[in-house]
One Martini backbone bead per residue (centre of mass of N, CA, C, O) as a GRO file, in nm:
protein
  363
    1UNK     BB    1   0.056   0.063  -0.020
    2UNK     BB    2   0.372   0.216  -0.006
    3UNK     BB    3   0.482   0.240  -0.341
    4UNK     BB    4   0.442   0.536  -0.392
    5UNK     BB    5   0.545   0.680  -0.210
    6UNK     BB    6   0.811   0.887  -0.059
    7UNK     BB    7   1.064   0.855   0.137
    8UNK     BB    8   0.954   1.091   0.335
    9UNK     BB    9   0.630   0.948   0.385
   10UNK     BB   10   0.662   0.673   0.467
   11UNK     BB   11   0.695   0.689   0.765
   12UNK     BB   12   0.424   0.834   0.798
   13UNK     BB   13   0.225   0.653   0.631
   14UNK     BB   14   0.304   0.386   0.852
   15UNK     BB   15   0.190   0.523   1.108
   16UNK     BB   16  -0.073   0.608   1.065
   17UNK     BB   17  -0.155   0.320   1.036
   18UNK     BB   18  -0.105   0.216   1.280
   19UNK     BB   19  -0.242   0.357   1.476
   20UNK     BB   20  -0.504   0.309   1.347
   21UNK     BB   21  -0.468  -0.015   1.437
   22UNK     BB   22  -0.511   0.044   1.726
   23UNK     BB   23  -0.742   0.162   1.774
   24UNK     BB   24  -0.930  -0.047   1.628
   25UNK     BB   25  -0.801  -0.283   1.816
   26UNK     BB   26  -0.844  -0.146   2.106
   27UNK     BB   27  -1.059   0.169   2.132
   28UNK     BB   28  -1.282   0.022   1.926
   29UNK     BB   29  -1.570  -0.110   1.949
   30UNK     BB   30  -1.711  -0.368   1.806
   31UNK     BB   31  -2.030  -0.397   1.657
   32UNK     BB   32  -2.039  -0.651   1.559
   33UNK     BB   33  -1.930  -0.848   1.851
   34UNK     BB   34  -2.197  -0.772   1.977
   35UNK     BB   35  -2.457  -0.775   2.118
   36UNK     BB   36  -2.745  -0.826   2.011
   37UNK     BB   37  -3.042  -0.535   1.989
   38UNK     BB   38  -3.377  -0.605   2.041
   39UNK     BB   39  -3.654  -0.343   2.017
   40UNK     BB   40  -3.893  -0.258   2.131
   41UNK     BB   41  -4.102   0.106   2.102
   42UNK     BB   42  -4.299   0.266   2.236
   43UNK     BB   43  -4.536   0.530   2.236
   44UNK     BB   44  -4.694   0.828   2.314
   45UNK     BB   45  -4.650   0.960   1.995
   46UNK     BB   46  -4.709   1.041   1.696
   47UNK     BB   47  -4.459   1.037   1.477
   48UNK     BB   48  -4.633   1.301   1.304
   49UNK     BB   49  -4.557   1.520   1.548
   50UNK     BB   50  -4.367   1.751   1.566
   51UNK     BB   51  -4.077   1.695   1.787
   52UNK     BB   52  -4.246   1.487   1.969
   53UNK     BB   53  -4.241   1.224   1.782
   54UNK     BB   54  -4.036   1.221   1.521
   55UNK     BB   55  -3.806   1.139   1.686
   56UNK     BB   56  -3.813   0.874   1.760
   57UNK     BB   57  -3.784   0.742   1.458
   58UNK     BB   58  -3.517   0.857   1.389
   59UNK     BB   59  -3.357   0.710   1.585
   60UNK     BB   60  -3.421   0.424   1.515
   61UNK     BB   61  -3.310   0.499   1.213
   62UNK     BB   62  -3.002   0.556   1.302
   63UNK     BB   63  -2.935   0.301   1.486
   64UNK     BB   64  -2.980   0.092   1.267
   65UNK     BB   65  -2.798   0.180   1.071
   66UNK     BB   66  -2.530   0.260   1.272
   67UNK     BB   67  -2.491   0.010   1.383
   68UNK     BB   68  -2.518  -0.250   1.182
   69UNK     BB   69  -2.741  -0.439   1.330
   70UNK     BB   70  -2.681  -0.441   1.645
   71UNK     BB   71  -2.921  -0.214   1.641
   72UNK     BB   72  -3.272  -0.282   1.716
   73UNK     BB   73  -3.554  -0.055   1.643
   74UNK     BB   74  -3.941  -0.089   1.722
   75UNK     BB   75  -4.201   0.114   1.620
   76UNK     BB   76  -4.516   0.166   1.866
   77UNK     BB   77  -4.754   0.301   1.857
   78UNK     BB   78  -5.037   0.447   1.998
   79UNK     BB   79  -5.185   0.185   2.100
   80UNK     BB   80  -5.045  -0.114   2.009
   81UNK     BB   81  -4.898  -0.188   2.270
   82UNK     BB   82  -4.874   0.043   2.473
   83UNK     BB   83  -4.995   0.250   2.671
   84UNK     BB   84  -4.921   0.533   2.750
   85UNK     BB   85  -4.891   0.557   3.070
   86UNK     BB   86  -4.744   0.270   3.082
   87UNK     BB   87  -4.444   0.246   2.967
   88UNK     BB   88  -4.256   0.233   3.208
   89UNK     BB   89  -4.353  -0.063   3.333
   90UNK     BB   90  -4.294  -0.211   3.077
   91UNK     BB   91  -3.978  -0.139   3.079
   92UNK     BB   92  -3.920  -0.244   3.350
   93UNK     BB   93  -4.043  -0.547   3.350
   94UNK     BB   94  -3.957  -0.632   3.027
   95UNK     BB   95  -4.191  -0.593   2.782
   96UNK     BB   96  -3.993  -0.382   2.668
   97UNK     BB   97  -3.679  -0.236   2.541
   98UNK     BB   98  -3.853   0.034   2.488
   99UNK     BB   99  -3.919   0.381   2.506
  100UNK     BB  100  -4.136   0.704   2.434
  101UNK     BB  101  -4.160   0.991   2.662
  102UNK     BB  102  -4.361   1.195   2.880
  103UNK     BB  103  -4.240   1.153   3.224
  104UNK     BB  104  -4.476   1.372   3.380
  105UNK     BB  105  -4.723   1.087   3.376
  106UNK     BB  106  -4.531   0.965   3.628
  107UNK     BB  107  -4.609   1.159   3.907
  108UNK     BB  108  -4.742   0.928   4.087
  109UNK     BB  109  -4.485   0.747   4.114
  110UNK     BB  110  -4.296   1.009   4.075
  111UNK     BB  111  -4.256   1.306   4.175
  112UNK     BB  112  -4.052   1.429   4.065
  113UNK     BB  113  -4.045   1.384   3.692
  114UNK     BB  114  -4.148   1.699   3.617
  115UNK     BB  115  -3.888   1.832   3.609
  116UNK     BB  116  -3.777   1.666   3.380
  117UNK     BB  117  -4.077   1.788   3.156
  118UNK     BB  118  -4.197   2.020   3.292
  119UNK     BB  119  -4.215   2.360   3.392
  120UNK     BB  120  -4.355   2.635   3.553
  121UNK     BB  121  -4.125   2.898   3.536
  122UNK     BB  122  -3.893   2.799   3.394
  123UNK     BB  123  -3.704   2.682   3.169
  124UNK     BB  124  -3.519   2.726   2.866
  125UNK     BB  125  -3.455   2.488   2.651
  126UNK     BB  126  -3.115   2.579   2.676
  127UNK     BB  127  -3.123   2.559   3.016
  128UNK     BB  128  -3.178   2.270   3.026
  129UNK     BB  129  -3.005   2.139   2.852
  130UNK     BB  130  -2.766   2.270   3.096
  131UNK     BB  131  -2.841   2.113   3.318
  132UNK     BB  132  -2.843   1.818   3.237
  133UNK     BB  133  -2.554   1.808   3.076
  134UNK     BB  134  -2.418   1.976   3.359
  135UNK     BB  135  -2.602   2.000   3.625
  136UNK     BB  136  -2.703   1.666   3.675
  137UNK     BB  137  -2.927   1.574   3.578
  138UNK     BB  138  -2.940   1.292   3.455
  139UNK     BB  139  -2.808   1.161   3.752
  140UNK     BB  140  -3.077   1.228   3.874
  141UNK     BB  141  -3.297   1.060   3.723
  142UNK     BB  142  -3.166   0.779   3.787
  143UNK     BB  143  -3.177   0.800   4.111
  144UNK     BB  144  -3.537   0.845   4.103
  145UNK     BB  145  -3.581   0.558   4.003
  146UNK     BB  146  -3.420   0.344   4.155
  147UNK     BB  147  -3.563   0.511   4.421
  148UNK     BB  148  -3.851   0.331   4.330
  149UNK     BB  149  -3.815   0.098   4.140
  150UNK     BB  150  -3.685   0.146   3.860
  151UNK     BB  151  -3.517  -0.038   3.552
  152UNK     BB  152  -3.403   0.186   3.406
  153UNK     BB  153  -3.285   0.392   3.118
  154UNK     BB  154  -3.244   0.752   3.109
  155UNK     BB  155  -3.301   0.923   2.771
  156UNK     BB  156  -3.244   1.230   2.641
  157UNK     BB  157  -3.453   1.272   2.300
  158UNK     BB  158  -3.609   1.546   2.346
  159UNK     BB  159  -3.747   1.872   2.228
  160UNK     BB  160  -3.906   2.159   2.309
  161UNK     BB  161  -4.095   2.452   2.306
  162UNK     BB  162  -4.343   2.598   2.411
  163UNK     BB  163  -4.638   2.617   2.505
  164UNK     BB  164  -4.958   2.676   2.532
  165UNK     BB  165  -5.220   2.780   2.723
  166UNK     BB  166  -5.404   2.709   2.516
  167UNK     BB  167  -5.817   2.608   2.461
  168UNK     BB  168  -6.044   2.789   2.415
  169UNK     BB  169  -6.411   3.005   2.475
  170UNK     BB  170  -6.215   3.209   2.609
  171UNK     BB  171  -6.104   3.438   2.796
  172UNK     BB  172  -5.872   3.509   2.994
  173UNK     BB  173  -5.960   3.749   3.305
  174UNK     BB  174  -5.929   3.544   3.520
  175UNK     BB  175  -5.859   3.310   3.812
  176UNK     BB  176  -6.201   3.212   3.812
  177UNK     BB  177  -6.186   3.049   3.529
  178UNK     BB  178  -6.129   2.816   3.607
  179UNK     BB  179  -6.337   2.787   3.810
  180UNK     BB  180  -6.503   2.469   3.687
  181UNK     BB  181  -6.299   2.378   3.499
  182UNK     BB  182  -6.286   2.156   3.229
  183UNK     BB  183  -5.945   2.017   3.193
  184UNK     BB  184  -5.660   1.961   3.000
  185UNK     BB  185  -5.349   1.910   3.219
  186UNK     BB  186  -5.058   1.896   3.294
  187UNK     BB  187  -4.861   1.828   3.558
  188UNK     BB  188  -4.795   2.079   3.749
  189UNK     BB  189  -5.023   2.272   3.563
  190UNK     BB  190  -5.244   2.107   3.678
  191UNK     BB  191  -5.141   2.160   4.000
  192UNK     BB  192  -5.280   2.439   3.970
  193UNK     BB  193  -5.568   2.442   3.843
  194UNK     BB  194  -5.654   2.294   4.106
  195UNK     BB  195  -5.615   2.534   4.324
  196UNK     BB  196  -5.852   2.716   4.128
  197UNK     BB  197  -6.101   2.483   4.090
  198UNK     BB  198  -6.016   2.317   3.850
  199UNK     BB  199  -6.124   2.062   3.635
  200UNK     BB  200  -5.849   1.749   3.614
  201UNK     BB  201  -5.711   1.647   3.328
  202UNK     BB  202  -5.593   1.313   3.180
  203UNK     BB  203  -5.536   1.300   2.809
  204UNK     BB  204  -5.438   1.164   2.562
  205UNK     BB  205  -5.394   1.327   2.250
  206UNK     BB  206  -5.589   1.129   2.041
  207UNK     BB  207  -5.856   1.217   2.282
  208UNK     BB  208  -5.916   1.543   2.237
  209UNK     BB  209  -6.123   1.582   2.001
  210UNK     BB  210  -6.349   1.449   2.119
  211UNK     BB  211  -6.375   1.546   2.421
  212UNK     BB  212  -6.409   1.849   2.308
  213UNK     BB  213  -6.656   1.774   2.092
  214UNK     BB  214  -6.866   1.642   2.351
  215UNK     BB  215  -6.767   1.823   2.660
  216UNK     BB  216  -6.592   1.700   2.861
  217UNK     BB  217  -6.433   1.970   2.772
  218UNK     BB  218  -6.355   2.330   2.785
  219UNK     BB  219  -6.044   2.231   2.761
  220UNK     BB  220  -5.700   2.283   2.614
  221UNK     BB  221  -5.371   2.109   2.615
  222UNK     BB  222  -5.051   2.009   2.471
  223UNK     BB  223  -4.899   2.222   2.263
  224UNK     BB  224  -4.753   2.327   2.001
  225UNK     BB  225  -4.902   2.411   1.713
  226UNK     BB  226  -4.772   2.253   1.484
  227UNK     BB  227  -4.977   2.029   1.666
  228UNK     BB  228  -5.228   2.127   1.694
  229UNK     BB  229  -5.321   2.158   1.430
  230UNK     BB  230  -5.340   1.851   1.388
  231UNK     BB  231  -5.567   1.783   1.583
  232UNK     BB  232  -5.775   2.039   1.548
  233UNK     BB  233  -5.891   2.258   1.749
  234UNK     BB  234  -5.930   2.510   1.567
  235UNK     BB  235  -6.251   2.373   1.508
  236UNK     BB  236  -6.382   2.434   1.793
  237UNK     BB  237  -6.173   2.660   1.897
  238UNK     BB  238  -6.052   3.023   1.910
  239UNK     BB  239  -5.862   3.057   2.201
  240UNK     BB  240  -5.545   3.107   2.192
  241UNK     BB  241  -5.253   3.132   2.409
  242UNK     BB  242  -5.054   3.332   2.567
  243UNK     BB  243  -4.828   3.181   2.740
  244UNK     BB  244  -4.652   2.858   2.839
  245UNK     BB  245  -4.611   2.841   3.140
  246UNK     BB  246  -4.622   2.558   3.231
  247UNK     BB  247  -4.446   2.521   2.943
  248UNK     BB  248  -4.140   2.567   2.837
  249UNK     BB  249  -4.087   2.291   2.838
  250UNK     BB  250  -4.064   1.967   2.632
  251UNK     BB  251  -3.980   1.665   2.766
  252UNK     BB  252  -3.796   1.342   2.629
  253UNK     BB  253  -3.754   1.020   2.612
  254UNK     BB  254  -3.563   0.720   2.688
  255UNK     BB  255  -3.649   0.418   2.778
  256UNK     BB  256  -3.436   0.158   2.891
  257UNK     BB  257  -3.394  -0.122   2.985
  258UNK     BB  258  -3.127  -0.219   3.241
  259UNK     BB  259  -3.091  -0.510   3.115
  260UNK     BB  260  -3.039  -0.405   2.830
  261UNK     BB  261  -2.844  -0.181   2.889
  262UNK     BB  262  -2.591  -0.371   3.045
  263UNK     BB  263  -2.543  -0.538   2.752
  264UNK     BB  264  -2.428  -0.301   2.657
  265UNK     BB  265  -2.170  -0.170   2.534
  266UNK     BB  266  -2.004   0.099   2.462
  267UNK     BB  267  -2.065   0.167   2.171
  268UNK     BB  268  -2.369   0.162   2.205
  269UNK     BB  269  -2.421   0.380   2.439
  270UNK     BB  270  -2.255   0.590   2.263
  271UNK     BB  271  -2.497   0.600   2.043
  272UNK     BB  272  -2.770   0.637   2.186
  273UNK     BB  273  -2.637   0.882   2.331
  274UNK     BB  274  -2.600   1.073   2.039
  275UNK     BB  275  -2.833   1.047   1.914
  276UNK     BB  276  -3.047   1.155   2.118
  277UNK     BB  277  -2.864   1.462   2.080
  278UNK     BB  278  -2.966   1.515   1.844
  279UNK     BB  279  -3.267   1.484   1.865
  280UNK     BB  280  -3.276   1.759   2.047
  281UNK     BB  281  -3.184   1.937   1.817
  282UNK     BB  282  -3.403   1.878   1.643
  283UNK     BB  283  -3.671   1.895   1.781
  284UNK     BB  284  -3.626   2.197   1.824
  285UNK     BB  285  -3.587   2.258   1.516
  286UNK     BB  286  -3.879   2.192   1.423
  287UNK     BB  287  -4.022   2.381   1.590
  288UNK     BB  288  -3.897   2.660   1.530
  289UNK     BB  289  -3.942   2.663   1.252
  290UNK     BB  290  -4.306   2.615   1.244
  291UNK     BB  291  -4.418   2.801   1.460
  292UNK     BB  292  -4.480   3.060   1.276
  293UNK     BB  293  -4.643   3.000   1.045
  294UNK     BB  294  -4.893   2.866   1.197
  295UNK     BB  295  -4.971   3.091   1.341
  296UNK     BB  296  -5.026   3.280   1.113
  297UNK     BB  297  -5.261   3.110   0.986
  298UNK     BB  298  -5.440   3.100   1.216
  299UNK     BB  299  -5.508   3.429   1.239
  300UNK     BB  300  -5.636   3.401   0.926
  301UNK     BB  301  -5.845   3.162   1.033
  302UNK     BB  302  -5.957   3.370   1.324
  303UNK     BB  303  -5.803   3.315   1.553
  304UNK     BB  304  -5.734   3.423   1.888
  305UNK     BB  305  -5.441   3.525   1.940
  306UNK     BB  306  -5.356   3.549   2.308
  307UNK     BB  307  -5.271   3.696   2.608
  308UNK     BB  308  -5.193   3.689   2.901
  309UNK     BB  309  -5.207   3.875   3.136
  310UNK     BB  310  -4.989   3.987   3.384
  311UNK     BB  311  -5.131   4.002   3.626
  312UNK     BB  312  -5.193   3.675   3.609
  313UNK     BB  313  -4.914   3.554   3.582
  314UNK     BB  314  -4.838   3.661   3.860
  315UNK     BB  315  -5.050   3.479   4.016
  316UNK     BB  316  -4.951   3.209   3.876
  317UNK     BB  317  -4.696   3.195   4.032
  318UNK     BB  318  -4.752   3.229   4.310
  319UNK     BB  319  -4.906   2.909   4.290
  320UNK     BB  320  -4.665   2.758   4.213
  321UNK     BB  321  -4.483   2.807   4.444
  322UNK     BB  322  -4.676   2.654   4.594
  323UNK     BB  323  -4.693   2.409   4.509
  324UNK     BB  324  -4.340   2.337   4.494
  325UNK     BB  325  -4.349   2.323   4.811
  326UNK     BB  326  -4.530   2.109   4.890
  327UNK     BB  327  -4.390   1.883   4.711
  328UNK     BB  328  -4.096   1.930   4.891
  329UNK     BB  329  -4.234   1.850   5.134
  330UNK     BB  330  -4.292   1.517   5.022
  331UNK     BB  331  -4.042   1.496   4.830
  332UNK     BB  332  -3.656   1.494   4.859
  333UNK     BB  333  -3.637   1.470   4.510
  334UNK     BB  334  -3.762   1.710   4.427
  335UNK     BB  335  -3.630   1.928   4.641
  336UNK     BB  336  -3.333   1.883   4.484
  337UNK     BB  337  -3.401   1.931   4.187
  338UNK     BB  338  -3.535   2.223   4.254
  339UNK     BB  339  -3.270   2.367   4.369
  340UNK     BB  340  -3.089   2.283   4.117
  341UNK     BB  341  -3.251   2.472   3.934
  342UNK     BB  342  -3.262   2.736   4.045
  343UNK     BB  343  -2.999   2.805   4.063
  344UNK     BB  344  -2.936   2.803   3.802
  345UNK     BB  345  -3.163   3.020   3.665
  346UNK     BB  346  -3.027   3.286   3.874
  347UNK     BB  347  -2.773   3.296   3.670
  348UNK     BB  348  -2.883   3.254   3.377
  349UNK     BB  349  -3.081   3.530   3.385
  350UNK     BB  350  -2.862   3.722   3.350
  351UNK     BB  351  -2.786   3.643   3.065
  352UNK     BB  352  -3.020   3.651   2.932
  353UNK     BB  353  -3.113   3.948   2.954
  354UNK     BB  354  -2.787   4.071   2.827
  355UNK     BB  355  -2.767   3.835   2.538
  356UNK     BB  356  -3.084   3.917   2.414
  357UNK     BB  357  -3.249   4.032   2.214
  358UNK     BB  358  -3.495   4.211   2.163
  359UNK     BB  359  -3.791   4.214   1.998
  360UNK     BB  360  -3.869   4.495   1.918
  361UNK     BB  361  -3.580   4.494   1.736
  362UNK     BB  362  -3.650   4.274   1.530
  363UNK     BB  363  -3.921   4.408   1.371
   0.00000   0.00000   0.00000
């Protein structure tokens, strides 16, 4: 092979083939001689709902290509295989060897859970994703599943942008309007609506339109434009409101039994965990890229994109505090992991506030 090359480069060229022949056969794991890994991966979210459900199937085939036959996950639509709600336990007895949700549905089994799925008034998807994977939110994720009894690794593996504050049949002008308001509302943002006296569901997303439209509920909440428009509110209610208080981001998980996790050797480890870190950087590029085009079309076709007045929302941060409170007195990892996003949020606000143009300036 260096035949051609010139006397003063043979040296040369024969330490890098040498260099490259160590690494390959000492420092890189060959997917080839791994045990295959064969998941089934249940979804939460339909595949086709930007941002939100589209990064699972993403990953699965960028999995199965990458890995080269070594990893192969099978993507079931949502109740093909097990319900949403379902997903973790389902993950956990290793009756699938992975899944793919928005973790804040299990918040009635581990408490922590929704701090790292959605807070109201909390972090901006760029400082979620700064926290998770620089200030240990990752490894505090493991040990609130480990300390609760679920067997799972979990891989932050999508997010989006803020979501809409909701779908009215009229604008909210008082915290009065919630109560006894039917609303299907996630997460903490869902018990700060209780303690307004609004009557709080929680429906999967495919089975918001006919709930909304048989009256079931007079309100719901789900995602950010570009998806709830897939969904259809739009033909129901007119009053879309913003902003998405209740959830400044919503993340989405990998979750992979910790059985089938501890199979997988180094390089297979280091393959899923750096798709979903693309995956989270698509997820938000694509919800960021859609939603001013869609916002933009839902207003020319009449829907009343209105925001909630600043008095109000300075009501509801004050009754979220007092939920959050509550929470962290009830469950010792809730305490934990909210102490230190707000002590990292306390910093982030100095730079978002000095470091990013004003809206006004933009225009």
């Amino acid at each position: 092979m260096f035949k051609n090359c010139k006397p003063k480069f043979y040296y040369l060229h024969f330490f890098q083939y040498l260099l490259l022949s160590i690494l390959l056969t000492n420092f890189l794991p060959s997917l080839a001689n791994a045990e295959k890994l064969r998941w089934k991966m249940p979804v939460a979210f339909s595949t086709n709902l930007p941002g939100l459900g589209s990064p699972a199937a993403w990953v699965a085939n960028q999995l199965n290509i990458s890995s080269s036959g070594s990893i192969k996950v099978k993507v079931y639509e949502p109740r093909k295989l097990v319900p949403p709600f379902e997903i973790l336990q389902a993950v956990s007895d290793g009756k699938v060897g992975a899944g793919y949700t928005w973790i804040g549905y299990d918040q009635g089994k581990v408490p922590a859970l929704p701090l790292f799925a959605a807070v109201p008034f909390g972090l901006k998807p760029p400082a979620f994703t700064g926290w998770y994977y620089f200030g240990g939110g990752h490894e505090m994720l493991q040990e609130v599943y480990a300390k609760k009894g679920f067997k799972v690794h979990a891989q932050l593996c999508g997010i989006i942008g803020p979501e809409t504050a909701g779908w009215y049949k009229k604008p909210i002008t008082s915290l009065k309007d919630y109560k006894g308001m039917k609303i299907r509302f996630a997460g903490l943002g869902g018990k700060v609506l209780e303690k307004l006296g609004a009557s709080v569901t929680m429906i999967p997303g495919g089975e918001l339109f006919q709930a909304l439209e048989k009256g079931t509920i007079d309100a719901t909440e789900f995602s950010m434009p570009a998806i709830d428009q897939v969904l259809g509110f739009d033909q129901l209610v007119k009053y879309n409101l913003f902003p998405g208080w209740h959830q400044t981001f919503t993340a989405q998980y990998m979750l992979i039994n910790k059985t089938q996790w501890d199979k997988a050797d180094k390089a297979q480890k280091a393959l899923v965990e750096s798709t979903c870190t693309a995956a989270v950087l698509r997820g938000l590029s694509e919800g960021e890229y859609l939603n001013g085009a869609v916002l933009s079309k839902l207003t020319k076709q009449g829907i009343n994109v209105g925001k909630i007045p600043m008095s109000i929302l300075k009501q509801l941060k004050k009754v979220t505090d007092e939920v959050l409170a509550d929470e962290a007195a009830k469950d010792v990892d809730f305490k934990r992991v909210m102490e230190s996003q707000k002590k990292f949020q306390k910093s982030y606000l100095i730079w978002d506030e000095n470091a990013y143009l004003p809206i006004e300036v933009m225009k």
